[in-house]
C-alpha atoms as one frame of an Amber mdcrd trajectory, in Angstrom:
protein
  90.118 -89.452 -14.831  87.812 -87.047 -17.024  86.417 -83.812 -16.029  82.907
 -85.159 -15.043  84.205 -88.444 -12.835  86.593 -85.393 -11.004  83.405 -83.415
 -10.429  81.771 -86.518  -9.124  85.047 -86.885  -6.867  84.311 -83.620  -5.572
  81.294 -83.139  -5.150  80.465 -86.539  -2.970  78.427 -87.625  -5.997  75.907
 -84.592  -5.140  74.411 -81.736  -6.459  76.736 -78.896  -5.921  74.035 -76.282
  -5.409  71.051 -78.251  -3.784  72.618 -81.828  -2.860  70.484 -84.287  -4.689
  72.162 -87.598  -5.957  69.236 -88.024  -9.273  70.269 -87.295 -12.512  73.594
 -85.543 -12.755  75.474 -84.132 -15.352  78.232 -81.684 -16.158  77.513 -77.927
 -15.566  79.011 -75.409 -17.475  78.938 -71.750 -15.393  78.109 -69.144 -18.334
  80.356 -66.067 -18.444  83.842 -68.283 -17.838  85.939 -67.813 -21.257  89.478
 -68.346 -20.492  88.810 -69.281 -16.540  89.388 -73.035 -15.157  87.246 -75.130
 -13.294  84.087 -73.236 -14.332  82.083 -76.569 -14.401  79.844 -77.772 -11.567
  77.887 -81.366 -11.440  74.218 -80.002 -11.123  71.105 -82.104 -10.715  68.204
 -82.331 -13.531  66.159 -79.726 -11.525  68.381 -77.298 -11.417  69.756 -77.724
 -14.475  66.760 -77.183 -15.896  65.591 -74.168 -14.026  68.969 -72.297 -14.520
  68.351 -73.053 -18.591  65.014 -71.687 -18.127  65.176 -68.395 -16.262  60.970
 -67.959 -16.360  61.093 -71.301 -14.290  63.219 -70.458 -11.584  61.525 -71.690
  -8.402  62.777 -69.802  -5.298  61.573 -72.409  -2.825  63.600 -74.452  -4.527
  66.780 -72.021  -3.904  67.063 -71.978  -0.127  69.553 -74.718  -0.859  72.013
 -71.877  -1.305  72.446 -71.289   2.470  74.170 -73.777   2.064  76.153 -74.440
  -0.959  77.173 -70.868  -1.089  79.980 -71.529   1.531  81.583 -74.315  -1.361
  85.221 -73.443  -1.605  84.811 -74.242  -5.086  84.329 -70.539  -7.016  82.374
 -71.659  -9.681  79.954 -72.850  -7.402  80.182 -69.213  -5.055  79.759 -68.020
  -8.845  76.552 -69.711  -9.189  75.498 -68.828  -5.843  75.655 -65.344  -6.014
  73.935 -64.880  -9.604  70.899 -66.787  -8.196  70.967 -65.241  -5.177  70.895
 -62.027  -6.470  68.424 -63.192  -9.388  66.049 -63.098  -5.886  67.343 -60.536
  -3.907  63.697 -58.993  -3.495  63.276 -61.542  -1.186  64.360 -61.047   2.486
  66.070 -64.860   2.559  68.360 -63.812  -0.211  68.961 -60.520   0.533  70.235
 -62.063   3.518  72.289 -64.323   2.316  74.057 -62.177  -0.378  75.201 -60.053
   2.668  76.933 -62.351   4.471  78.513 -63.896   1.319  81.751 -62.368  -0.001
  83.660 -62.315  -3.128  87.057 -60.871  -4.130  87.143 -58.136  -6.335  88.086
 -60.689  -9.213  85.436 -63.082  -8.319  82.932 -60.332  -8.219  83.865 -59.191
 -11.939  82.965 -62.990 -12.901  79.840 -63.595 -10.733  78.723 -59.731 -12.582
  79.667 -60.741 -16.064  76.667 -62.579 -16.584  73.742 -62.646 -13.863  70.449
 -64.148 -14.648  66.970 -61.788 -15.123  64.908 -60.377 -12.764  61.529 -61.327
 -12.928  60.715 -58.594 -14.316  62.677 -58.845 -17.076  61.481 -61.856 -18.101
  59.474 -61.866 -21.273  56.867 -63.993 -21.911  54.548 -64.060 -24.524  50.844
 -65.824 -24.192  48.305 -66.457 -26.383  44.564 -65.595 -25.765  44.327 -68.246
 -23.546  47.088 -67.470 -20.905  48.921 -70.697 -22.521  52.889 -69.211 -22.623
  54.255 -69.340 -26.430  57.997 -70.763 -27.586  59.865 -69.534 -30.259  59.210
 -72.760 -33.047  55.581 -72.963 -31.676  52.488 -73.008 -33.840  49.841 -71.022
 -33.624  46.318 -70.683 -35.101  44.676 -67.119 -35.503  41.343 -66.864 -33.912
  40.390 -63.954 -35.911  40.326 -62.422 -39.796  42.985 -59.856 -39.491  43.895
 -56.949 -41.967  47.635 -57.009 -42.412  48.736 -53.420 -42.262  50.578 -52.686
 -45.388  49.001 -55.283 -47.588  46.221 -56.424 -48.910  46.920 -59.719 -47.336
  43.832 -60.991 -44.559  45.486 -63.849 -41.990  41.834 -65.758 -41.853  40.590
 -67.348 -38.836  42.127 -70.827 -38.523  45.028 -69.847 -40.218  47.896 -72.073
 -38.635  51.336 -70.260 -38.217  54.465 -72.144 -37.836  57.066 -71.556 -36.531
  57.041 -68.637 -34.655  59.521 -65.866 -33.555  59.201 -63.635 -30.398  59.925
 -60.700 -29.861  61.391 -57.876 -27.740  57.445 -57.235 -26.809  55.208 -59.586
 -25.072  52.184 -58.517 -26.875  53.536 -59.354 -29.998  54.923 -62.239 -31.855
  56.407 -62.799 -35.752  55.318 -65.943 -38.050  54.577 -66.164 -41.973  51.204
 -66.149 -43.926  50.523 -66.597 -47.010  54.529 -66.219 -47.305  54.784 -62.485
 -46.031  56.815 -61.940 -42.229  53.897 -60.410 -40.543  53.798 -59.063 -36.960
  50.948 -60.817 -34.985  49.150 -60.035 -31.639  49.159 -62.865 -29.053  45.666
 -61.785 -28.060  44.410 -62.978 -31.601  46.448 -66.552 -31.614  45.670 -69.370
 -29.884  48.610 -71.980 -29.366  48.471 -75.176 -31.132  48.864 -78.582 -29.695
């Protein structure tokens, strides 16, 4: 039997964090080098909101009242990280009290926990519209490129984009010099 018909086994043919039956698929819990049975069967939604950390949906999350009492670990793992992820909020502040973890379990569920909110960063152009690294991008305004006598002219489409440690700011080539952009000044391309 492979590893993904044994989840299925397990798990009832479920989600192991929220219980829907659509679209599952093999889970692999970050942080578990060298530990075994670190993989969950996860639905698409949650799947995709634990892949995209700005997505997370905490409605969605009051699931974990009752999945965190799996006697599977890598699913307690899971539990606690998102739980904590929302601990601001009274429902999950609640339910990380009541749920415990060995001291070994602990070390795991802390070796890799998933960002606040406010650690999040997200970068938007002059229209609100959130930016990807890969997007493109077209300037909305002639800009002197500090340095250089290089101007990025209005229209100018930038591909390709990089982000960067600062939401304000993202990375992209004209006129084939790396130049540091504002995302006030772009506008995202569709």
């Amino acid at each position: 039997m492979s590893s993904e018909q044994e989840l299925v086994a397990r798990s009832g043919g479920k989600c192991e964090l929220c219980s829907a039956d659509n679209g599952l698929a093999l889970y692999s819990v970050p942080a578990s080098e060298g530990r075994g049975d670190a993989d969950i069967l996860l639905c698409q939604t949650c799947r995709t909101q634990l892949d995209n950390p700005a997505e997370l949906d905490a409605s969605h999350w009051h699931c974990l009242s009752d999945s965190m009492w799996s006697q599977v670990p890598a699913v307690q793992i899971m539990a606690w990280r998102l739980l904590k992820r929302f601990s601001s909020e009274t429902w999950a502040q609640d339910l990380l009290d009541m749920l415990y973890l060995d001291d070994d379990m602990l070390s795991w569920a802390q070796a890799a926990t998933l960002p606040n909110e406010n650690e999040i960063v997200v970068h938007r152009d002059c229209n609100g519209v959130q930016l990807q690294a890969g997007d493109t991008v077209t300037i909305i305004k002639d800009l002197d490129v500090k340095g250089t006598s290089i101007v990025a002219k209005r229209g100018t489409a930038v591909r390709g984009i990089s982000l960067t440690d600062n939401p304000e700011q993202i990375e992209g080539r004209v006129e084939g010099q790396r130049i540091v952009i504002l995302t006030k000044f772009v506008r995202k391309s569709s």
